[in-house]
N, C-alpha and C positions, 0 to 999 in steps of 0.2 A: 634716895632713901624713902623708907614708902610711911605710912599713914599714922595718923593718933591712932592709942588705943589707951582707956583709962585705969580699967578692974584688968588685973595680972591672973590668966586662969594657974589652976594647978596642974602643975607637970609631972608626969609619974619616972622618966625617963632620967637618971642623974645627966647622963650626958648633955642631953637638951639642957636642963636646969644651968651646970657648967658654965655652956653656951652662952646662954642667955642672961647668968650674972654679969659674964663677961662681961657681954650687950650696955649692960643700964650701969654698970661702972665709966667704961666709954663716955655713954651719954651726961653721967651725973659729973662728968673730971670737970672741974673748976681751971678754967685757966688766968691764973694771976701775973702780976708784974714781976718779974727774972732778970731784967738788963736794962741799963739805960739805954733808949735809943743813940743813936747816929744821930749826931745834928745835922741838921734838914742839910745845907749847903754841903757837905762832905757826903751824905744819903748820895743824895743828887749826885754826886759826881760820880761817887764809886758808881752807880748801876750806869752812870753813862762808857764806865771806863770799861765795864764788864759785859755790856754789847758792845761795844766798839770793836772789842776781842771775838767775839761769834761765840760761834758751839753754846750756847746758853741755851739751860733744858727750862723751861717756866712752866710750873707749878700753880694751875690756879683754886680757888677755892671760891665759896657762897659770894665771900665782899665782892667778886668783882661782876656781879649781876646784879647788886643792890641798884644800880642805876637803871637798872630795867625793870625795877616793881619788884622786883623778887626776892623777899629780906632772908637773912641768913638767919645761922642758929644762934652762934654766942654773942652778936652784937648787941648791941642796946635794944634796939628793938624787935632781936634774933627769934626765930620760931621756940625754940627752946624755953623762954619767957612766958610760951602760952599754954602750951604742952610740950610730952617729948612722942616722938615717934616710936610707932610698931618693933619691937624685934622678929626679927624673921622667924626663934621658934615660939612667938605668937602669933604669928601669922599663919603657919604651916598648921598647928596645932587648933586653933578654935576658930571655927567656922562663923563666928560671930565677928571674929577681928577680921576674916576677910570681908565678910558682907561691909564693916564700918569702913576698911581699906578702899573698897571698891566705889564705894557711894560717893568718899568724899575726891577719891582721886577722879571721879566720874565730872565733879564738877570742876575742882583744883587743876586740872590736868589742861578741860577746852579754854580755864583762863591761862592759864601757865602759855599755851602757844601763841596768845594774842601778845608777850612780849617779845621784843625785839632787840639787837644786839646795840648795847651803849658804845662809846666813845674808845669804853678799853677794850671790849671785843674788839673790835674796829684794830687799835693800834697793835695789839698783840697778831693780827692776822698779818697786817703791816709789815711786821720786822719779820715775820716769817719771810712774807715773799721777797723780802729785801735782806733775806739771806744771813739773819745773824742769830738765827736759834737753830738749835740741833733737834730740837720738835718742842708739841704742847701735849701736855698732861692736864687734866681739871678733874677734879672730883666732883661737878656739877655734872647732873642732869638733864641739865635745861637745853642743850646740843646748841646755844645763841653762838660759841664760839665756831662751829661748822656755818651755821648761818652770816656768820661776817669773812667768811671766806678761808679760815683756818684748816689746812688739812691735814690727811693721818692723826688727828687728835687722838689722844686714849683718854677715853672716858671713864676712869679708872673706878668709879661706881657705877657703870650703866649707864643707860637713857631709856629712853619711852616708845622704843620704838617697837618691839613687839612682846608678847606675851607669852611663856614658857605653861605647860603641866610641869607641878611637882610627882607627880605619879608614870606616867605616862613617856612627859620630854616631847610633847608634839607644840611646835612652837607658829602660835600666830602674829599674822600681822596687828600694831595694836588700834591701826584703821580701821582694820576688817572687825575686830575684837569689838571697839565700841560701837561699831553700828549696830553690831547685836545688844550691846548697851540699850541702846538707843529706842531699838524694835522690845526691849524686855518693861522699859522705861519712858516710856512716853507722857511729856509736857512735864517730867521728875526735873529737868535743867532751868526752865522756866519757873516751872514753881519756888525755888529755893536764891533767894536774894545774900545774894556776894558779891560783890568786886576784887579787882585782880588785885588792891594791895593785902587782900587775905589770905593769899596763896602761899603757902612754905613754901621749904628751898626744895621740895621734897614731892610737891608738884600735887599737894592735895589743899584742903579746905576744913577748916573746922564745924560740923553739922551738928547738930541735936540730936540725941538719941529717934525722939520723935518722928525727927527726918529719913533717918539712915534708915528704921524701920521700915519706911515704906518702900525702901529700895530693893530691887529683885536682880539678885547676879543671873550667873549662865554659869553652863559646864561646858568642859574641852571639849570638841568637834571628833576624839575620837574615841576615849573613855568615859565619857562621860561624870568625870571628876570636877568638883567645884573645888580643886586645889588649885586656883593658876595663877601667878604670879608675876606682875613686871616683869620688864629686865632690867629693873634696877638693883645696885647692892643692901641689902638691908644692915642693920645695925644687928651684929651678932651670926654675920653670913660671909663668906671667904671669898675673896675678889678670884672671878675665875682666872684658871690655868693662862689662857690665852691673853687675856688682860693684864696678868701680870708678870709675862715673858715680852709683851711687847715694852709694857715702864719699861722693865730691867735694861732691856737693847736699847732703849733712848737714855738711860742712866749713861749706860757704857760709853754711847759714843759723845757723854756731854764734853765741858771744862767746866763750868761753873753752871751754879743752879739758882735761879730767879723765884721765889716763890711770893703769888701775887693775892692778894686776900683771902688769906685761910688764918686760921689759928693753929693750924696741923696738932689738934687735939683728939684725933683720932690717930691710930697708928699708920694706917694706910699711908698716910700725907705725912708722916713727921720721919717715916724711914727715911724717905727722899733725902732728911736733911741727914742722917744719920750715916747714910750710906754717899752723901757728898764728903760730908768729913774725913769720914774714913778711905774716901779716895784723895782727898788734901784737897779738894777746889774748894772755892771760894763761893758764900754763900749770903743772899741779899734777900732779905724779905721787906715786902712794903704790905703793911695793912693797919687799919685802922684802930684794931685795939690790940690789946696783949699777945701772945703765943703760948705755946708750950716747947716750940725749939728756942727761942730767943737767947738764949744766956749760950747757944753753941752758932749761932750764925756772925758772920763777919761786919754784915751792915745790916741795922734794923732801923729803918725808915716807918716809923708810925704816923701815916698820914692818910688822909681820903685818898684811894685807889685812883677813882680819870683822873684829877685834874696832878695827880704823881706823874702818872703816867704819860698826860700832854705836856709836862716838862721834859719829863727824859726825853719823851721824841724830839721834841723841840730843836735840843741841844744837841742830840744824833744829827737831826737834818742841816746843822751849823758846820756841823761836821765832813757833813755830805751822804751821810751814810744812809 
């Protein structure tokens, strides 16, 4: 999910407009209390009884990278609480939201990779290799669950890995991309005092106007267009073709669906549960606050994400499993 942006320009395009109320409805949804949780000791058991069984598709979201510096949106002390993020047709449309896009994920981005993958990373990667999930799905960006060893993830918003033209579609690496950063901007990283617990989930930094000013993008290497964009999914922008024929296939071949700190208050994340039900599996979410699936999942465990999750393994490895 990509950057602040504060002042909403004006759109002349109804379609865009559409889009984009879309966008900041998404962003503005309140998610409140819907279900009593699952008491803990019955929590516990069902998600032990439902890896024991395999095929479990797991679903993760923001909470489960909270342990690596990287606070989410709706939690307490969620990025959403400070700002909200860019919609994409603000992004695409004012050359001012990309320069603000660029600066702050310029800096947001080289802290963002200085984190590394917690305890759940770790154990989610675990029960892959130990054969009891039918694959990982994460709406994170942060790629920590490929870093602990997780694979075929679908990164079902993107990652950071390269950088697209809106105009054009000539797509760079986003190494190669910031070193041009870097050659347009020099001692701009240095100058601007951050630490990594200021990073959204979203893989930028909150700057001053002041700041962002002095920042100089680049254009595409073959158009010369300063339209270029992550590859991440923006808020108000359609998870591509290919990303979301890969879910569907790990949908398919699940039994049940695991969903690991999220709020699934965007739609993206909450079909998952929609389209569990409607297959009849059985359906557990462990996260720390509220949802927006909760009053349709079978076991709602509201609890801190690791130390959840080094119980369940726990009691897998009792198991043998």
């Amino acid at each position: 999910m990509p950057s602040r942006h504060d002042p909403q320009p004006d759109f002349v395009d109804p379609g865009l407009s559409a889009a984009h109320r879309a966008a900041l409805r998404s962003l503005d949804r309140v998610v409140e209390h819907t279900a009593e949780p699952t008491p803990p000791a019955q929590a516990l058991a069902d998600v032990v009884e439902q890896l024991s069984a395999k095929g479990v598709l797991v679903l993760t979201g923001a909470g489960v990278s909270t342990d690596s510096g990287i606070p989410d949106y709706r939690g307490p002390q969620g990025s959403l609480r400070r700002s909200r993020p860019m919609t994409f047709q603000e992004f695409q449309a004012d050359p001012a939201a990309r320069q603000r896009y660029w600066a702050r994920g310029f800096i947001g981005t080289h802290l963002m990779r200085q984190a590394r993958p917690n305890i759940a990373h770790h154990i989610v990667a675990d029960w892959q290799a130990r054969g009891l999930l039918s694959g990982v799905v994460t709406q994170n960006v942060d790629d920590l669950h490929t870093v602990a060893g997780a694979t075929g993830v679908v990164a079902l918003h993107g990652d950071m890995r390269t950088v697209v033209c809106l105009d054009c579609g000539n797509e760079e690496q986003r190494q190669h991309f910031e070193a041009r950063l870097e050659e347009a901007n020099p001692g701009y990283r240095e100058a601007v005092s951050v630490n990594a617990q200021e990073v959204n989930a979203d893989g930028d930094v909150t700057l001053s106007q002041e700041i962002v000013d002095r920042f100089n993008t680049v254009r595409c290497l073959v158009c010369g267009s300063d339209r270029l964009k992550p590859s991440v999914v923006y808020f108000g922008e359609n998870i591509p073709a290919p990303t979301r024929a890969a879910a569907e296939e790990l949908k398919a071949e699940a039994s049940s669906l695991l969903v690991i700190g999220s709020s699934l208050a965007v739609m993206s994340g909450y079909r998952f549960v929609l389209d569990a039900e409607n297959r009849g599996h059985h359906v557990s979410v462990i996260n720390g606050g509220p949802g927006r699936a909760d009053a349709k999942v079978q076991t709602l465990w509201r609890t801190q994400v690791a130390p959840a999750l080094e119980e369940v393994d726990a009691a897998l490895r009792r198991r043998g499993l």
